[in-house]
N, C-alpha and C positions, 0 to 999 in steps of 0.2 A: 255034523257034516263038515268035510275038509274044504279050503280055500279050494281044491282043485276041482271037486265036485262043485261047487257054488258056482264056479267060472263058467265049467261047460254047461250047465246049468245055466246061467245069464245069457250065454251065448247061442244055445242050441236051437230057440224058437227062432230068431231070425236067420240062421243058417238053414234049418231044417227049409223055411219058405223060399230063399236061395233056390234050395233043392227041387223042390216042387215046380220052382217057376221056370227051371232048368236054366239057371244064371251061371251054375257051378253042376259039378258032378258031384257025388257019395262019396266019392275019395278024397276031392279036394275039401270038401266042408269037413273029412272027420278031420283033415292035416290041418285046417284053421281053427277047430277045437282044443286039437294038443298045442298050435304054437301060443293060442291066449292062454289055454294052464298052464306052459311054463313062461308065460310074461309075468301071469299074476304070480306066479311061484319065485322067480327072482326079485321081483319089485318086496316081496313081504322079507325078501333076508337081505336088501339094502339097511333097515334100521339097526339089527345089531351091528351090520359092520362098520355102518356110519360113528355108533356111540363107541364102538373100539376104535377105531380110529381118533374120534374127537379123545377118551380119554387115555388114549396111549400119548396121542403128540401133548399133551398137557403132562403128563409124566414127563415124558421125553425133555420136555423145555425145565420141566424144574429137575431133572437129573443133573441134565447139563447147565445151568446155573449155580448149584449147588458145587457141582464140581470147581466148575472156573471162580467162585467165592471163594472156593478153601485154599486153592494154590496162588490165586493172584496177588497175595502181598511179597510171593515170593520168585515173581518174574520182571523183568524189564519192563521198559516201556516198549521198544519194541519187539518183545516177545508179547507183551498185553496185544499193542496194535496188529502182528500176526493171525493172533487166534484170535481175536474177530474177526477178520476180514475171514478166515479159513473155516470159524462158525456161520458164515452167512454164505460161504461158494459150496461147502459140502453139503448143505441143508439144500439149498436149488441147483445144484449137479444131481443131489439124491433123486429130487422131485424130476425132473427130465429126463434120467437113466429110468423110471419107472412109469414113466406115463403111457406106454403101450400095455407092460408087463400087469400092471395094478395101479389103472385112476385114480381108484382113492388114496392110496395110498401114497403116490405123487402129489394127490392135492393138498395130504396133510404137512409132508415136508416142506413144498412149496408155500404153506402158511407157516410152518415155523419157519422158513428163511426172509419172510417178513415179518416176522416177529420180532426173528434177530434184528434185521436191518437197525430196528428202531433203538437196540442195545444199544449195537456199533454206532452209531450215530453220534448218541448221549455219554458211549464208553468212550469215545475217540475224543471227543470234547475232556472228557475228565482225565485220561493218559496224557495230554499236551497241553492242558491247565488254558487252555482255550477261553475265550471271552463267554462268559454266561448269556447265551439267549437259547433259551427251550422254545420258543416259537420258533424259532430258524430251524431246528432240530426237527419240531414236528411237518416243518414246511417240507424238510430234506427228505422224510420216513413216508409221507404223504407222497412226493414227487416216484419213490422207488414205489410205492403199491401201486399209483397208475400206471408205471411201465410193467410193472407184474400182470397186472389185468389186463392192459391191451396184447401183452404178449399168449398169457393163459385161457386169459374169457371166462374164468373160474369164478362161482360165489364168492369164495371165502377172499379175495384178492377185491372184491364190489366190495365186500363189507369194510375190508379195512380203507377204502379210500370212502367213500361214504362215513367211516366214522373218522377219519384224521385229516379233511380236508374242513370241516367243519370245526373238530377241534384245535387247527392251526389260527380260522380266523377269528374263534373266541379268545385263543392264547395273544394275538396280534392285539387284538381290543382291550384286554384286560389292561395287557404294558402300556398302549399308548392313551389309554383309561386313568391311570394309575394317578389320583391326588387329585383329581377336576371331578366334580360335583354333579356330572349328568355322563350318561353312557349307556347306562342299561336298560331303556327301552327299544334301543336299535337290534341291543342283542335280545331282549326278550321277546323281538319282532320275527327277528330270524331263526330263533330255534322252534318257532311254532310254525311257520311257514317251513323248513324245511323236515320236522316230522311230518305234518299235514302232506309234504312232496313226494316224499317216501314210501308212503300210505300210500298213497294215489297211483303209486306207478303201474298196478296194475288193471287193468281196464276190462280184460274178458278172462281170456282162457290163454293166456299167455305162457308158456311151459321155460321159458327165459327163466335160470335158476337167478341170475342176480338179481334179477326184478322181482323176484319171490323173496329173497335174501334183503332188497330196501323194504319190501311191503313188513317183514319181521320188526325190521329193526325202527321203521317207523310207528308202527302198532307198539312196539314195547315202548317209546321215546315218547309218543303224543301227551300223554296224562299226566308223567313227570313235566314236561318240559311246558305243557300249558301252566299247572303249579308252579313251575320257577318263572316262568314270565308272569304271573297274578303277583308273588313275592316279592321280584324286583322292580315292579312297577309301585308297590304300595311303598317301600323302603327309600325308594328315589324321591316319592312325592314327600317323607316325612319333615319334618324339620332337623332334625338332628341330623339326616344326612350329609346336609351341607355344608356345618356346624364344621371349623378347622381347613373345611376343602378350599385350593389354592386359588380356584376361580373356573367358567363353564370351556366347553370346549369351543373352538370355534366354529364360524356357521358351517364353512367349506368341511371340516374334517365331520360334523355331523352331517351332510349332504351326501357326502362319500360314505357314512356307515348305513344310512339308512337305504343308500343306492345300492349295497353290497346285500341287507340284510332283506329290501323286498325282492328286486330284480333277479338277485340269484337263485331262489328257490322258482321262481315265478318260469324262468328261462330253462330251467332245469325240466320242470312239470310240462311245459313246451316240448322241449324234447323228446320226454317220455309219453306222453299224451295228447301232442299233438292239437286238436282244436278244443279236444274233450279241457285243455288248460282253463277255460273260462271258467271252470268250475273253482279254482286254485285261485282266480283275482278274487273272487268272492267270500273266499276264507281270508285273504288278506284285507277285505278291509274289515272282517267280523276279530281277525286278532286285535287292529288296531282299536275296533273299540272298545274289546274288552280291555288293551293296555288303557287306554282313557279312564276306562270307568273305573280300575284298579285304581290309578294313581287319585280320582277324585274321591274315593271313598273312605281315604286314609287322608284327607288333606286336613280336615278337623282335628287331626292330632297333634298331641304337643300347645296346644290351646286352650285347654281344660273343655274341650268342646266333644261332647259323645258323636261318634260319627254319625253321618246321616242317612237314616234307615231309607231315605229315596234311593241312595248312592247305591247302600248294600243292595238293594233291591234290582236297582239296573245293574250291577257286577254279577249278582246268582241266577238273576234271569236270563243276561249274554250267553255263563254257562252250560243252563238249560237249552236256549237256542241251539247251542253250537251241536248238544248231544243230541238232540233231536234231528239239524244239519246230517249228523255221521250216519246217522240211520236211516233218514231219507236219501242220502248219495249212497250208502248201500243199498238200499232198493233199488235204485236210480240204474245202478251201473251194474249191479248183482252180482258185491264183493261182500259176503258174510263176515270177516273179518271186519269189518267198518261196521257194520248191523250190531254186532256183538260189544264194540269198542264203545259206542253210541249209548247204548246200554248203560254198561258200566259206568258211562260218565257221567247220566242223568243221573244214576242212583249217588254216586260219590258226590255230585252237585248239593241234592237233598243231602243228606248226610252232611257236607261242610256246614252249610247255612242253617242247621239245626244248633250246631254246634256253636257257628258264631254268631246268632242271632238269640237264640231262645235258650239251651242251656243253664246260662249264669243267672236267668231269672227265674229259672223252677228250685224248687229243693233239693238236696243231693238223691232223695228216693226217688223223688217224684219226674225230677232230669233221667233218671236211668230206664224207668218204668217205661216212661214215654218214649227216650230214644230203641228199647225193645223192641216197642209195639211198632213205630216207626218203618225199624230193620225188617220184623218180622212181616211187614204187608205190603211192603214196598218191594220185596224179595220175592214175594210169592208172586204180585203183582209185574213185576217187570220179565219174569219169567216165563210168566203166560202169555205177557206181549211179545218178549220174542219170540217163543215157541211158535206164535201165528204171523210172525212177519217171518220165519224161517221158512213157515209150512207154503207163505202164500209167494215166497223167492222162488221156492224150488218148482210149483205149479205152474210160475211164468217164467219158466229158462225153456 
């Protein structure tokens, strides 16, 4: 059966009643017929031109890379600083002479001329031997994507300021980081709270492509960035950390990282969701205690002291909580995406703490046998749980 027979086929029993009830005529219901088969008929050939697009302007950017690497030992400085500026005005001239003619095809230019931006930036800096700061750079590339977006309102223009305003004020933390002994739990506060933000943004049925574009890029960021904040918190608390470091930060500059690193996702999740945000303090103070529990479960190290299985046990059960948290606020709000994420986490949970708890005390057969049996019932097991928290989402929408 074709998409288009399926369509009129979904659509035809409440049209037909329409009919009957004499809400509409016989001609106007078969013309609402044909305009859903060819909606559903355009909507199914957006994917391939979206993927020629995404991997055309991916070509396109390393053409022209390639090119401007083989001639550039053999130009000026200002012939260097001409062609970038003139890679980044024909790249967004392109994208505006096309935006009537072919949206997408405007949107992808328009991301490669914030691509470039971010070249010209860092190439303008290296043509005029300019003082070395890549944070200012990212701050400069971050400032052009926001007026790209507020002028566009495009995804792909959300995405790069969502990913370069974040990585400006980790770039800013690192340097002013650099040789002091404590830092990293401000930042491991903030990149879980601003996945968790991202995630969240959307609330129902929101058809807002950027807010579909945070919810992406949040879902892909939550699980790394939970693990790098468990990492930096246990690395901080060790001893050898501090071993060489020149002395701690002060209170005010830690006052000011942890103010940037709760309140700005928290203000952000405000914005995007409005009172639904109460949901978002309550992940903040669940990251805080998993950084706590992190940093107390490695504090026996470096002591000849085996860590303390109470510790691990509050560190893998935070993480439990939290997975179970994702799949209850997926119910909650009935965002699948979250249900699914939730999932995943509890099983990666078990899975860590098999590994770093039990493992080293089985045999090399007897470790392998078990973590099988493990994978294999835990898989089957959490599958069947989603499948009935999937089947019992869609009963109550």
């Amino acid at each position: 059966m074709s998409k288009e027979v399926a369509t009129r086929g979904k659509f035809e029993a409440p049209v037909q009643r329409w009919i009957e009830a004499g809400v509409i005529d016989a001609q106007t219901g078969a013309r609402i017929l044909v305009l859903e088969a060819g909606q559903e008929r355009r909507s199914t050939l957006r994917w391939p031109v979206f993927l020629a697009m995404v991997f055309g302007g991916i070509l396109f950017a390393a053409g022209i890379t390639l090119f401007v690497a083989a001639h550039w030992s053999d130009l000026s400085p200002a012939m260097r600083f001409s062609l970038v500026l003139l890679m980044v005005g024909i790249l967004h001239l392109g994208g505006a002479f096309l935006a009537e003619r072919f949206p997408v095809f405007s949107t992808t230019l328009h991301a490669l001329g914030t691509a470039a931006l971010g070249a010209a930036i860092f190439l303008t800096g290296q043509i005029f031997n300019l003082h070395e700061d890549w944070a200012t750079g990212i701050l400069l590339w971050a400032i052009g994507a926001t007026i790209g977006y507020m002028l566009l309102r495009d995804w792909v223009q959300a995405a790069f300021v969502a990913l370069l305003v974040p990585a400006w004020l980790i770039s800013q933390w690192s340097i002013t980081t650099e040789g002091f002994s404590e830092g990293g739990r401000p930042l491991a506060m903030g990149l879980m709270l601003t996945a968790l933000c991202y995630l969240s943004s959307r609330t129902g049925d929101e058809g807002n492509s950027a807010r579909r574009t945070l919810v992406w890029i949040g879902g892909i960021a939550l699980l790394p960035c939970v693990g790098t904040a468990i990492a930096i918190s246990i690395s901080e608390s060790a001893p050898w950390h501090r071993h060489g470091r020149e002395s701690i930060l002060s209170f005010g500059t830690l006052l000011m990282a942890w103010s940037v690193a709760v309140a700005g996702p928290l203000l952000l999740a405000l914005f995007l969701r409005g009172r639904a945000a109460w949901v978002n303090v309550n992940w903040a103070l669940w990251a805080y205690a998993l950084i706590v529990a992190a940093g107390y479960s490695n504090s026996f190290s470096g002591r000849g002291l085996d860590r303390d299985l109470s510790a691990t046990l509050i560190l893998y059960g935070l993480c439990a909580v939290g997975s179970v948290g994702l799949v209850a606020w997926g119910l909650y709000e009935k965002r699948k995406e979250r249900l699914n994420l939730g999932v995943a986490a509890f099983a990666l949970s078990v899975l860590f703490f098999y590994f770093d708890s039990f493992m080293g005390k089985l045999g090399r057969s007897a470790s392998l046998l078990t973590l099988g049996a493990i994978c294999l019932a835990s898989g089957y097991v959490l599958e069947l749980t989603r499948r009935r928290l999937m089947a019992r989402m869609e009963m109550s929408e």
